[in-house]
C-alpha positions in Angstrom: -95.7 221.8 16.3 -98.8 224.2 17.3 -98.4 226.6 15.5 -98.2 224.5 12.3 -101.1 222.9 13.3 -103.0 226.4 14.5 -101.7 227.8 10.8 -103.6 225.0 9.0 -106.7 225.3 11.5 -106.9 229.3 10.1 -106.2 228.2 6.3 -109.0 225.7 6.8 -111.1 228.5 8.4 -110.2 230.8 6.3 -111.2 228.6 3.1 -115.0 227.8 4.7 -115.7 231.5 5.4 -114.8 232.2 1.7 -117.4 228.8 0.6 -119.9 230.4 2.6 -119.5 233.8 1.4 -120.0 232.5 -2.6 -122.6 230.6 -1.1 -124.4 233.3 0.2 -124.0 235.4 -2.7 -125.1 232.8 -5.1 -128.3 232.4 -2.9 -128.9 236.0 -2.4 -128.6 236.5 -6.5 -130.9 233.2 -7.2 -133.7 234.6 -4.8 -133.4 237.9 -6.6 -133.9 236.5 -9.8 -136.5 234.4 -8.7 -138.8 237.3 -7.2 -138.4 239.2 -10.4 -139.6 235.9 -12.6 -142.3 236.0 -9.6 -143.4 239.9 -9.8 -143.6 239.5 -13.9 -145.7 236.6 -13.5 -148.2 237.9 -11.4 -148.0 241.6 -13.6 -149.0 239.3 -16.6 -151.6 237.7 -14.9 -153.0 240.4 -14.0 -152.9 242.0 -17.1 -154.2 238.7 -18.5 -157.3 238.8 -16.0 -158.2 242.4 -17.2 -158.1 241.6 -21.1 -160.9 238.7 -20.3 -158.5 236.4 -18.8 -156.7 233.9 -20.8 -158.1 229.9 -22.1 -157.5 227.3 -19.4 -155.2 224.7 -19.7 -156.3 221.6 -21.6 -157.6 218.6 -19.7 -155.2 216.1 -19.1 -156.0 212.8 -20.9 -155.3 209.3 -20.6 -152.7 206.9 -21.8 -154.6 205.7 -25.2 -155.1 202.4 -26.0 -155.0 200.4 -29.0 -158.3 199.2 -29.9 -159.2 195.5 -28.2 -156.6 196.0 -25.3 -157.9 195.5 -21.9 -156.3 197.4 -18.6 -153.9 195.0 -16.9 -153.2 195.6 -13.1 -150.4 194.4 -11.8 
C-alpha cells in the first residue's frame, strides 16, 4: 500500500520538477528577448539624440464635442 502511494508521491514530483523546469526556461528566454528589444531601443535612441533628436509625441487631446453639448457629470 506505501509504496503505491510513495510511487505516485515521485510521479507527482517528478511531473512539478519538469513544470518548473519549462517554466524556468520560458522565463529565462522571455527576459532574454526582452533585454535585447531593451538594448535596441536605447541604441536607437541614442542614435536618434545625435541626428538632432526626433519630434515629440503629439499632445493628447480631448474627447470632442458636438457643437451645443454641455459636459455632464455624473
Amino acid at each position: 500500500m506505501f509504496t503505491a502511494s510513495e510511487q505516485r508521491d515521485a510521479a507527482v514530483h517528478e511531473q512539478i520538477k519538469k513544470e518548473r523546469a519549462a517554466s524556468d526556461a520560458k522565463t529565462a528566454r522571455l527576459r532574454a528577448l526582452r533585454l535585447a528589444k531593451e538594448a535596441a531601443d536605447k541604441a536607437q535612441a541614442e542614435s536618434g539624440e545625435s541626428e538632432g533628436g526626433e519630434k515629440g509625441a503629439a499632445p493628447k487631446r480631448g474627447r470632442a464635442r458636438k457643437p451645443g453639448m454641455k459636459r455632464v457629470f455624473v
